[in-house]
C-alpha positions as CSV (number, residue, x, y, z in Angstrom):
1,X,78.4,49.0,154.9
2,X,79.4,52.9,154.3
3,X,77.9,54.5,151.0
4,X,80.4,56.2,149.7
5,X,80.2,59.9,147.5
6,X,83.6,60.6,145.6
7,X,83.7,63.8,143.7
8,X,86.6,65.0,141.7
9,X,84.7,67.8,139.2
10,X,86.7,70.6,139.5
11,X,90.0,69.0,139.9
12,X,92.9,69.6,137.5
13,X,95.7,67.2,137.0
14,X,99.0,67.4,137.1
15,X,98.6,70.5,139.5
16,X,100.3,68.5,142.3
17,X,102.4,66.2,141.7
18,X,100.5,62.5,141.6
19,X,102.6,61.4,144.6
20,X,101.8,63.7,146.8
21,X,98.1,64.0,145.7
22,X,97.9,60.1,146.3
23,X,99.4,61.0,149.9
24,X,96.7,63.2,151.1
25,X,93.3,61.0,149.5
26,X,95.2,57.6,150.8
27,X,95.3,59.0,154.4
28,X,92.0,60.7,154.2
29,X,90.4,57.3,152.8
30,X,91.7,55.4,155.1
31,X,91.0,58.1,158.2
32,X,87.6,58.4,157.3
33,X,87.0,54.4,156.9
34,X,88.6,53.8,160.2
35,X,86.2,56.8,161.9
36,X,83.2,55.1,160.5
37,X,83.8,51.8,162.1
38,X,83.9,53.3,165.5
39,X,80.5,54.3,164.6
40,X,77.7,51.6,166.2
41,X,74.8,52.9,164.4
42,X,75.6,51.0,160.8
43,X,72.7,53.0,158.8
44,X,74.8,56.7,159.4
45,X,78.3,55.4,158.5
46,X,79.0,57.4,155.2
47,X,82.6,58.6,153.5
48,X,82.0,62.0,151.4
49,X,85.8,63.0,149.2
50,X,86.0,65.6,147.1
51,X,89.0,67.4,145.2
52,X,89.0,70.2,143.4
53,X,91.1,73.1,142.2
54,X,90.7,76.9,143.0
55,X,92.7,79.4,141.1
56,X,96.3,78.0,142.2
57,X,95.8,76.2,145.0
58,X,94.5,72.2,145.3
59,X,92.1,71.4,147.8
60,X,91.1,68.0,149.2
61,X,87.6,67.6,151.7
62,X,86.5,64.5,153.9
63,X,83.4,64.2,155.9
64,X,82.8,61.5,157.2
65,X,80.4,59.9,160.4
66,X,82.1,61.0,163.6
67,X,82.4,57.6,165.4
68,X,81.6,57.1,169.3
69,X,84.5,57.6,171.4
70,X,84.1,53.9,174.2
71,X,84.5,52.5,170.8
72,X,88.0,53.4,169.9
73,X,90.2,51.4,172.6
74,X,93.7,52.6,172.7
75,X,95.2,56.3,171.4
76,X,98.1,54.9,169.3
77,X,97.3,54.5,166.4
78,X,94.1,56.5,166.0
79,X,92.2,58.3,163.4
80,X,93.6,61.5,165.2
81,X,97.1,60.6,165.5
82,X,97.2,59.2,162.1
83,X,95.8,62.9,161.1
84,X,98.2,64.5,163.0
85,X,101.3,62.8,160.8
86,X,99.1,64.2,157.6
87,X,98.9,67.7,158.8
88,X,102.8,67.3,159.5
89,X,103.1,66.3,155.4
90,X,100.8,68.7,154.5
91,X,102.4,71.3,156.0
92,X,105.6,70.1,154.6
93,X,103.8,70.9,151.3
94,X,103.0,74.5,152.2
95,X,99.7,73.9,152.8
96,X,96.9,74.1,156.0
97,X,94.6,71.3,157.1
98,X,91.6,71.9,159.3
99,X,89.7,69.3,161.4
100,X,86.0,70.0,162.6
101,X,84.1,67.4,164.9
102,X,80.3,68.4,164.8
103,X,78.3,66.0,166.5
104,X,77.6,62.9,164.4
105,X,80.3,64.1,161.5
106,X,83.7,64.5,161.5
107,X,85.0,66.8,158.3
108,X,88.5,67.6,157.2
109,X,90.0,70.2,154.9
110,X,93.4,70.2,153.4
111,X,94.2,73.0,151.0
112,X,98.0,73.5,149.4
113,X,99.2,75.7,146.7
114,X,98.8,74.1,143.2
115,X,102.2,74.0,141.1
């Protein structure tokens, strides 16, 4: 299985609308499952999410077990590509994403202005 951590401390609601908050955390969930089943090592698949507000911007975080790459098969369709139509959204929102591959973990950062 993955263990899953889900922390949500310092979010405020209602500072983006619920829509577009469920956006962003659907696509990240379902990135950061479909990264970990590319990983063949069962015991270091994890899914970290966290959401929080800072002053007047929203800010959403994903790490996740960066899976191994003869595992994935085909590029459409991919944990990339499907990160590439959220950065397209997110941008849409006025906001920046960042995606970092570091060795075993794959982390993702998406930060839009609050309203």
């Amino acid at each position: 299985g993955i263990q899953y951590e889900f922390s949500f401390r310092t979010y405020r609601r209602y500072c983006l609308p619920e829509e577009e908050a469920a956006e962003i955390l659907m696509n990240l969930l379902e990135a950061g499952v479909a990264e970990n089943m590319h990983t063949e090592d069962k015991e270091k698949r994890f899914l970290r999410l966290q959401g929080g507000t800072v002053k007047n911007q929203v800010v959403f975080r994903m790490e996740c077990a960066y899976g191994d790459s003869r595992l994935r098969g085909s590029r459409k369709g991919s944990v990339l590509s499907e990160l590439r139509m959220l950065r397209r959204y997110v941008k849409e929102l006025g906001g920046q994403m960042k995606v970092l591959r570091d060795g075993e973990r794959f982390q993702t950062e998406i930060i839009t202005p609050g309203r």
